[in-house]
N, CA, C and O of each residue as an XYZ file, in Angstrom:
576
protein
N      37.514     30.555     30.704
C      36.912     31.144     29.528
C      37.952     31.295     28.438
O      37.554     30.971     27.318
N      39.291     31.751     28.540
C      40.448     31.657     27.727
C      40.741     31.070     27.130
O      41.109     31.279     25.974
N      40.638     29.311     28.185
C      41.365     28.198     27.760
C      39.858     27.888     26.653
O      40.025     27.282     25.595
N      38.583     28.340     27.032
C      37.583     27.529     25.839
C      37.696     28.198     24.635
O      37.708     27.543     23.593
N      37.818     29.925     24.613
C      38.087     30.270     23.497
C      39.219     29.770     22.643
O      39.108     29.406     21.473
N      40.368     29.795     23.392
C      41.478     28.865     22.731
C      41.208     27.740     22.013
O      41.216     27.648     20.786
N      40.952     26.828     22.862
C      40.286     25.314     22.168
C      39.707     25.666     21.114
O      40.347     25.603     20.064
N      38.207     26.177     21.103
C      37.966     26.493     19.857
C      37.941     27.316     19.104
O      36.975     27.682     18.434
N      39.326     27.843     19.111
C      40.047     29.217     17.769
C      41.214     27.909     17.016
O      41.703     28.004     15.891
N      41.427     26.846     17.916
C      41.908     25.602     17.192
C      41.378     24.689     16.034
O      41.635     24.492     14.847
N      40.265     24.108     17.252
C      39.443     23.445     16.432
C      38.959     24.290     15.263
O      38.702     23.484     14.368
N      38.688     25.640     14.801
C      38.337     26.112     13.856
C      39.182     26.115     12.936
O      39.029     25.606     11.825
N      40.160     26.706     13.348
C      41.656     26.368     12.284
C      42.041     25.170     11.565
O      42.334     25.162     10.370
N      42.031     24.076     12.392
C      42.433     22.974     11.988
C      41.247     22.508     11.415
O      41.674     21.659     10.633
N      40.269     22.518     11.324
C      39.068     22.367     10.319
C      38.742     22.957      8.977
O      37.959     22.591      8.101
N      39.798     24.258      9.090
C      39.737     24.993      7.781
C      39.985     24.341      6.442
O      39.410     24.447      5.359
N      41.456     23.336      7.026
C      42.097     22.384      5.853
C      40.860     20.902      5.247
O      40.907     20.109      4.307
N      40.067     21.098      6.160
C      38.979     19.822      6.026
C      37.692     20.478      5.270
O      37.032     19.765      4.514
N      37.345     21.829      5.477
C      36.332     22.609      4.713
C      36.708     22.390      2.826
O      35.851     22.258      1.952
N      37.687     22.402      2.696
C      38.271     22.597      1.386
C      37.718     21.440      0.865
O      37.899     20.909      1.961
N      37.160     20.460      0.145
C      36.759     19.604     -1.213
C      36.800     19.963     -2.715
O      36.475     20.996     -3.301
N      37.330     18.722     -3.182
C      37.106     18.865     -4.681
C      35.415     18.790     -4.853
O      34.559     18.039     -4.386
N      35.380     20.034     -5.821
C      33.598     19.833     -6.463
C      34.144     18.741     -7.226
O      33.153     18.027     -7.381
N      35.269     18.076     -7.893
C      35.443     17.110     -8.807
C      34.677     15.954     -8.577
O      34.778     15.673     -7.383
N      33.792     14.972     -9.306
C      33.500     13.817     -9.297
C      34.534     13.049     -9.363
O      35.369     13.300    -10.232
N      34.762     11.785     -8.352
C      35.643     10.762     -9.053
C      34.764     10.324    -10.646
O      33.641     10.694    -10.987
N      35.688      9.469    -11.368
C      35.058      8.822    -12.414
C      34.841      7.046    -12.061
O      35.625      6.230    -11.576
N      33.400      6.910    -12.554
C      33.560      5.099    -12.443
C      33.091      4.785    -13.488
O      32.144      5.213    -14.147
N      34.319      3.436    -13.718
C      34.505      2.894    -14.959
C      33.295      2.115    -15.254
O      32.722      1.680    -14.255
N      32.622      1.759    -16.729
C      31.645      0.927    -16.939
C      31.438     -0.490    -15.988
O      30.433     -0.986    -15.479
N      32.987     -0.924    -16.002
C      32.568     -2.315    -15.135
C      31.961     -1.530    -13.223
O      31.040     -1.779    -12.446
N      32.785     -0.849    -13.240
C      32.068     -0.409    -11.410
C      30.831      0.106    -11.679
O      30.220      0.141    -10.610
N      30.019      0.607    -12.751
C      28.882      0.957    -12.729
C      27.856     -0.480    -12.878
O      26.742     -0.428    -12.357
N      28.253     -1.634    -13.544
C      27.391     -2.976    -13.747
C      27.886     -3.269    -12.280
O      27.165     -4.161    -11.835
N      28.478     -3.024    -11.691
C      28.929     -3.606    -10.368
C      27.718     -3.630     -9.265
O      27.046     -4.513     -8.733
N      27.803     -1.930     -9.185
C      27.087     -1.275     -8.890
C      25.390     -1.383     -8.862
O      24.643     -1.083     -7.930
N      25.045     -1.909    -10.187
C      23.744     -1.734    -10.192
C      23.384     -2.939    -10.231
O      22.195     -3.145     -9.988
N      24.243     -4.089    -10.535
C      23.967     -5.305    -10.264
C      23.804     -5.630     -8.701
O      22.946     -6.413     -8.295
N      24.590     -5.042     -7.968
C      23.860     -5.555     -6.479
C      22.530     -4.305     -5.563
O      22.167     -4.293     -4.387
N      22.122     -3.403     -6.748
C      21.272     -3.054     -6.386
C      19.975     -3.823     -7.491
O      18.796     -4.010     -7.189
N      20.288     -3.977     -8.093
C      19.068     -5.011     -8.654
C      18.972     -6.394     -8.667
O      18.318     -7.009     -9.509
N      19.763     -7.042     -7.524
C      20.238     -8.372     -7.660
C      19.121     -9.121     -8.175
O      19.442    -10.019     -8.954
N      18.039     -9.000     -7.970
C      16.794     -9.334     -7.994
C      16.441     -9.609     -9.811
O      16.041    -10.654    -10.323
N      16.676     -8.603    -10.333
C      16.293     -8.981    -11.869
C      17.398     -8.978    -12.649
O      18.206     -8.055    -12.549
N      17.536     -9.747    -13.304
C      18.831    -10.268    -14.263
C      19.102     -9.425    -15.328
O      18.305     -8.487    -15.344
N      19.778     -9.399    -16.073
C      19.994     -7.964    -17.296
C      20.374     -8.772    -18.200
O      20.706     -9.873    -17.762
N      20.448     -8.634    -19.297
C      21.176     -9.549    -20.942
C      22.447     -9.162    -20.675
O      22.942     -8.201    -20.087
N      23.156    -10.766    -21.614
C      24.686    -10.583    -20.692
C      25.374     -9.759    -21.741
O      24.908    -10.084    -22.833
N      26.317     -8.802    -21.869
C      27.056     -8.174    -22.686
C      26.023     -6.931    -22.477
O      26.131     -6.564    -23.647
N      25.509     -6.401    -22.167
C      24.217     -5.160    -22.468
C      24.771     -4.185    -21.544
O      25.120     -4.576    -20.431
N      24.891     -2.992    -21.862
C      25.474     -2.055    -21.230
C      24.268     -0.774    -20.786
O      23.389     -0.224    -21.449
N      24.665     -0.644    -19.515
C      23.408      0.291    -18.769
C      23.675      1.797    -19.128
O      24.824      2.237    -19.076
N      22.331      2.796    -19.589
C      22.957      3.970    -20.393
C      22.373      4.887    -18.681
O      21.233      5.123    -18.281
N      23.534      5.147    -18.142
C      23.199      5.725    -17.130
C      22.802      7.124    -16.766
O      22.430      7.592    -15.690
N      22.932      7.530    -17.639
C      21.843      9.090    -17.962
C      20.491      8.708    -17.815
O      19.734      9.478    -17.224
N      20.083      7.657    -18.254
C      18.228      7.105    -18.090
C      18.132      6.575    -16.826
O      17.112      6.860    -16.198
N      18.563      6.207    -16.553
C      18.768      5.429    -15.039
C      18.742      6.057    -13.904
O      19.626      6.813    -13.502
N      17.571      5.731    -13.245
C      17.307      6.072    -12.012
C      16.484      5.017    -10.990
O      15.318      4.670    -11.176
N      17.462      4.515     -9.702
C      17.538      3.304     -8.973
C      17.250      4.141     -7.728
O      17.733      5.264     -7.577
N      16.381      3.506     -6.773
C      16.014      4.237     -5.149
C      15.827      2.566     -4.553
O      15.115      1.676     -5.019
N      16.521      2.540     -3.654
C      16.173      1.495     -3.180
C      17.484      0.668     -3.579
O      18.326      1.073     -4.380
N      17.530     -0.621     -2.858
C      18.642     -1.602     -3.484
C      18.041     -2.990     -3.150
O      16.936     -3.032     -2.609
N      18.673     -4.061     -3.426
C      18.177     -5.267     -3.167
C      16.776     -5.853     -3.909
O      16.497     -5.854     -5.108
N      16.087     -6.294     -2.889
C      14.835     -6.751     -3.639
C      13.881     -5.738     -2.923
O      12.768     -5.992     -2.463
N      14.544     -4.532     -2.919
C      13.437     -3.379     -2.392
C      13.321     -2.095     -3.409
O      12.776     -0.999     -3.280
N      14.226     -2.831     -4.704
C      14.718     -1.260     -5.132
C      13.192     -0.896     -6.424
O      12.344     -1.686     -6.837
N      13.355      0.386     -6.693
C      12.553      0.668     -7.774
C      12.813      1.919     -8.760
O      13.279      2.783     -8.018
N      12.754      2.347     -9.837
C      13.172      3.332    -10.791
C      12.836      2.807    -12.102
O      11.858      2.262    -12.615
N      14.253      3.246    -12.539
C      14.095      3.239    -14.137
C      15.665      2.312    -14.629
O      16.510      2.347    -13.735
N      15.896      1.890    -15.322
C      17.196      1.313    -16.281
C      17.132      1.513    -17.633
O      16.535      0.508    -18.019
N      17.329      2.057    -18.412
C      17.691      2.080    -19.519
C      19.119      0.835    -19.762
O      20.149      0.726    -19.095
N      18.691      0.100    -20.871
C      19.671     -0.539    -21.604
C      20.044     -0.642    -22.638
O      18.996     -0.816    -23.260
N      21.015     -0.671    -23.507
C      21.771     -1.249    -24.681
C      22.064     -2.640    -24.681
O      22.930     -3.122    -23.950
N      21.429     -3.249    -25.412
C      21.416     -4.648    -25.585
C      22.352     -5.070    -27.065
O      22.021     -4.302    -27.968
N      23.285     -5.957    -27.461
C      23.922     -6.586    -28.802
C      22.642     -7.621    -28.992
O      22.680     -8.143    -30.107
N      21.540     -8.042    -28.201
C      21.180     -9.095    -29.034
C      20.166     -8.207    -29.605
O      19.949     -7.005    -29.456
N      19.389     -9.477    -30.564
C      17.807     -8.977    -31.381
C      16.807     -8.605    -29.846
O      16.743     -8.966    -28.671
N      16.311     -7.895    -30.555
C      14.869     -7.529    -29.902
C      14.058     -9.047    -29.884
O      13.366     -9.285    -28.894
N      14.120     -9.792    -30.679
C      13.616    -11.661    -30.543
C      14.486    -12.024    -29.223
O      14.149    -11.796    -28.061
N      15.368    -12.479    -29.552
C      16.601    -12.426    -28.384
C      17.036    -12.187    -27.181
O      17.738    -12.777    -26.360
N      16.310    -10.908    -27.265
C      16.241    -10.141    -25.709
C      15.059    -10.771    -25.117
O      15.086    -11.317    -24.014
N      13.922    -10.683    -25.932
C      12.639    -10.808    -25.597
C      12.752    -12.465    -25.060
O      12.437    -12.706    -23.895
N      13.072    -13.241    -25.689
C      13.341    -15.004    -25.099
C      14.185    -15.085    -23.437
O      14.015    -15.869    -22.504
N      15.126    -13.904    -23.600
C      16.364    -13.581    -22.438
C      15.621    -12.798    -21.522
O      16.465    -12.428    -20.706
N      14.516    -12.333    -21.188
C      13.648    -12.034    -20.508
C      12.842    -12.443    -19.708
O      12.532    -12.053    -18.583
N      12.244    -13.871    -20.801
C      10.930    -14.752    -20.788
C      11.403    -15.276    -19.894
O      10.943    -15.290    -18.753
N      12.661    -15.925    -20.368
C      13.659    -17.059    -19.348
C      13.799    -16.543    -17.807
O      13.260    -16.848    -16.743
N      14.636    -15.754    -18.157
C      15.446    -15.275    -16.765
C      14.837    -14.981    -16.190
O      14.932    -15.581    -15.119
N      13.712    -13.918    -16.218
C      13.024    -13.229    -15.504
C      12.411    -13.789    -14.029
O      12.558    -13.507    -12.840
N      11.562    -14.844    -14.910
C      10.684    -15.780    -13.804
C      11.675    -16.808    -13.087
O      11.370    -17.407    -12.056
N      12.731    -16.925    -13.660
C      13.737    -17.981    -12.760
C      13.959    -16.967    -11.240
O      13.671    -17.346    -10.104
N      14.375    -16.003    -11.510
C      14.229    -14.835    -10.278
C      13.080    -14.548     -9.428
O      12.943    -13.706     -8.542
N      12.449    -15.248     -9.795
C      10.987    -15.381     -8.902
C       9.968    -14.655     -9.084
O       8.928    -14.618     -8.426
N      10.523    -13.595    -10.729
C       9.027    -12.799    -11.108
C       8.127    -13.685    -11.677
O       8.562    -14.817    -11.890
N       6.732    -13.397    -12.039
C       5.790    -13.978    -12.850
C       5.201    -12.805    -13.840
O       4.866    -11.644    -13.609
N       5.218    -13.628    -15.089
C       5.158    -13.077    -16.681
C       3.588    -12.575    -16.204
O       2.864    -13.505    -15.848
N       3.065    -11.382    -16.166
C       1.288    -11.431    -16.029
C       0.740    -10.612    -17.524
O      -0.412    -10.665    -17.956
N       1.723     -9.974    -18.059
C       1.311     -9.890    -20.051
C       2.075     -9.287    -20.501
O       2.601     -8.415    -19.808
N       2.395     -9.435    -21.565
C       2.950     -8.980    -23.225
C       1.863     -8.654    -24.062
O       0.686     -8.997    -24.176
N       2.901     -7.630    -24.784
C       2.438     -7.157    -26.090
C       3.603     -7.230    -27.136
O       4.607     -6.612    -26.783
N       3.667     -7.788    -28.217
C       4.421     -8.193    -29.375
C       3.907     -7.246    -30.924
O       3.009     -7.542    -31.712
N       4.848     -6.066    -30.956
C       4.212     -5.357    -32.277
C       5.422     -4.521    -32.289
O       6.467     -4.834    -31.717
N       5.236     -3.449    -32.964
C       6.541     -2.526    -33.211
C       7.749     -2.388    -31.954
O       8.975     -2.306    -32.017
N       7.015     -2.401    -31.074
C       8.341     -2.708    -29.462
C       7.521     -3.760    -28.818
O       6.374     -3.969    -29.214
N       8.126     -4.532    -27.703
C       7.325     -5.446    -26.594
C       7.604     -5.027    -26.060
O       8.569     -4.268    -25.965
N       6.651     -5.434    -25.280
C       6.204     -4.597    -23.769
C       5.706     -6.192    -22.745
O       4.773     -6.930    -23.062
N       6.484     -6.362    -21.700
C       6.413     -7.138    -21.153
C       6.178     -7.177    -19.841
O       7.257     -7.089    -19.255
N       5.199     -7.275    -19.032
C       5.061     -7.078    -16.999
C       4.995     -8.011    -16.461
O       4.465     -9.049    -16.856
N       5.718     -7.739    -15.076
C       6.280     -8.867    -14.498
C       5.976     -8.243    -13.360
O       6.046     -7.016    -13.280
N       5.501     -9.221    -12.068
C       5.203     -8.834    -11.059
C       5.232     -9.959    -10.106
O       4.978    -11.124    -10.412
N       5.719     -9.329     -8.340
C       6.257    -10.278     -7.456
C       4.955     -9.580     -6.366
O       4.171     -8.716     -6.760
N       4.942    -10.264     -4.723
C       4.285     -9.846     -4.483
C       4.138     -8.054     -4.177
O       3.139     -7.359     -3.995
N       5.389     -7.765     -4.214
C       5.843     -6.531     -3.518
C       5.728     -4.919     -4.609
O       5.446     -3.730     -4.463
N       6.380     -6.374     -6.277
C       6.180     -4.909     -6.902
C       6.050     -5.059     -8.374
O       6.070     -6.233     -8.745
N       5.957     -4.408     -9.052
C       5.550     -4.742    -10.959
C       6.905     -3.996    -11.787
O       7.497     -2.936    -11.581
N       7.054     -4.907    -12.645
C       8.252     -4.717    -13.277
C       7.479     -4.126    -14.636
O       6.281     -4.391    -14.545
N       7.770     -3.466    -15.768
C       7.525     -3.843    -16.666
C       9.045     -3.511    -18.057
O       9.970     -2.774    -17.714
N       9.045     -4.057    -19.275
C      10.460     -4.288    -19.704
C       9.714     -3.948    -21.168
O       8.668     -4.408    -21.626
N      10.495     -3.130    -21.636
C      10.319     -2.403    -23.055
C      11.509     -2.635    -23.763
O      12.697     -2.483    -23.481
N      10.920     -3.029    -24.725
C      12.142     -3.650    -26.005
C      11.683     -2.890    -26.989
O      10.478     -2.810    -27.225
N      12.853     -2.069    -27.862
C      12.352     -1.726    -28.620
C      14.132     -1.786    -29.687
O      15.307     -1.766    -29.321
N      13.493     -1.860    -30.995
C      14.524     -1.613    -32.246
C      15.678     -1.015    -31.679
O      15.305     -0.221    -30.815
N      16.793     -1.038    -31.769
C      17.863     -0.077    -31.017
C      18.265      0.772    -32.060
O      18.125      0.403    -33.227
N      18.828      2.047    -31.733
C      18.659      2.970    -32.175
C      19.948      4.136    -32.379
O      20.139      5.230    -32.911
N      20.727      3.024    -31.512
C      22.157      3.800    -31.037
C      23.475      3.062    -31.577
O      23.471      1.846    -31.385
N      24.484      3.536    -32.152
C      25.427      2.648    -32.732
C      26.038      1.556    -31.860
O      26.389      1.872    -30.723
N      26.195      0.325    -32.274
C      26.202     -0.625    -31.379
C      25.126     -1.655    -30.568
O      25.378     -2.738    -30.040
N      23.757     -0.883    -30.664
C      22.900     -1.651    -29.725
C      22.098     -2.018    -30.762
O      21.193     -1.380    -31.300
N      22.555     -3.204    -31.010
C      20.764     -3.796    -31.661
C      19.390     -3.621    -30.918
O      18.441     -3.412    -31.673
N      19.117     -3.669    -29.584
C      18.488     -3.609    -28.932
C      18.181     -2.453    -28.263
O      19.176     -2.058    -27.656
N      17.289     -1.787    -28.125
C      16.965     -0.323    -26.491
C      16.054     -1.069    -25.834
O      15.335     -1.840    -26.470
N      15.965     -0.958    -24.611
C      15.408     -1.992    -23.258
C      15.264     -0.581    -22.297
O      16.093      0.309    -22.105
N      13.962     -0.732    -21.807
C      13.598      0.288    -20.552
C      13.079     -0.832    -19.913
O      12.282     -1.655    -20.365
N      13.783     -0.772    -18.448
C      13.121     -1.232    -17.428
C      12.831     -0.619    -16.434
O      13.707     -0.040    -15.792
N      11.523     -0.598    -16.065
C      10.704      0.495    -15.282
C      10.126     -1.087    -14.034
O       9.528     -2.106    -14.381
N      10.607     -0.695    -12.611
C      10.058     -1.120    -11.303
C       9.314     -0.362    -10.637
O       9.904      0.658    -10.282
N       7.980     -0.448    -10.229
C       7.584     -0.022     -8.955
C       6.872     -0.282     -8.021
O       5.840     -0.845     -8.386
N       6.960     -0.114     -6.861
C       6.822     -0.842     -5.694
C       4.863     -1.158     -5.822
O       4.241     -0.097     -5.778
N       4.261     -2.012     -5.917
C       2.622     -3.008     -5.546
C       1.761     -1.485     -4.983
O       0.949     -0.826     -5.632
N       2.191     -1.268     -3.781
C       1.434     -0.363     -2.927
C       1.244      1.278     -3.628
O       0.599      2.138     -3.029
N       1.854      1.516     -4.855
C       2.126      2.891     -5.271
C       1.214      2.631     -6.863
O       0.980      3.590     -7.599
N       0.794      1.263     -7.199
C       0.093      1.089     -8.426
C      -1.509      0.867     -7.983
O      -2.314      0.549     -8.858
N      -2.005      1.071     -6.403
C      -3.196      1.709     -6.082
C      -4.002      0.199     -5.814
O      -5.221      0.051     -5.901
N      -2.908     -0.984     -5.433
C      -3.547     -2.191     -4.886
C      -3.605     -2.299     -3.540
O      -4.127     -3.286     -3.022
């Protein structure tokens, strides 16, 4: 009974130094964040130079399973983006199923699993010609 209390009046001790953590966040740099969300969205392509505003951003899932939200900052036109969309999109194996072309586009894209849809709108923020919401969610949760 000695020797177990002993043991663990140790193990407690020597665990004390392991209880301690920084509340600190590490920091990750813009490129580890495209890193990052590029192999959780491998699946849909992003405009090249466009920087992800990660306060809007919310990703569950990874791969070709993932679904949320992306907010983007785009340098090209809202024309631009919208062509860089058309393109890429379906090369990734989505299919275009409608647009709308007027003060923002609004574009949906859907695979069998899940519906994309991609909002372009005027950008609004110094630097971004472009604001881009991309909203995924999974087929079975849109009540098919």
């Amino acid at each position: 009974m000695f020797l177990g209390l002993t043991v663990a009046s140790m193990l407690l001790l020597s665990s004390c130094g392991l209880v301690q953590q920084s509340t600190q966040r590490p920091s990750i740099s813009a490129e580890d964040t495209r890193l990052i969300i590029n192999a959780l969205i491998e699946d849909l392509p992003l405009p090249p130079n466009s920087e992800i505003r990660n306060r809007e951003s919310v990703i569950l899932g990874s791969g070709i399973g993932w679904g949320g939200r992306i907010g983007i900052d785009d340098p090209l036109s809202p024309a631009e983006t919208l062509l860089f969309f058309r393109e890429a999109i379906p090369a990734s194996g989505w299919n275009l199923s409608s647009s709308t072309v007027g003060q923002s586009i609004i574009m949906v894209f859907e695979k069998p699993d899940r519906i994309a849809t991609v909002e372009i709108f005027k950008g609004q923020r110094f630097g971004a010609e472009t604001d881009v919401t991309i909203s995924v969610v999974p087929r079975m949760l849109m009540g098919n």
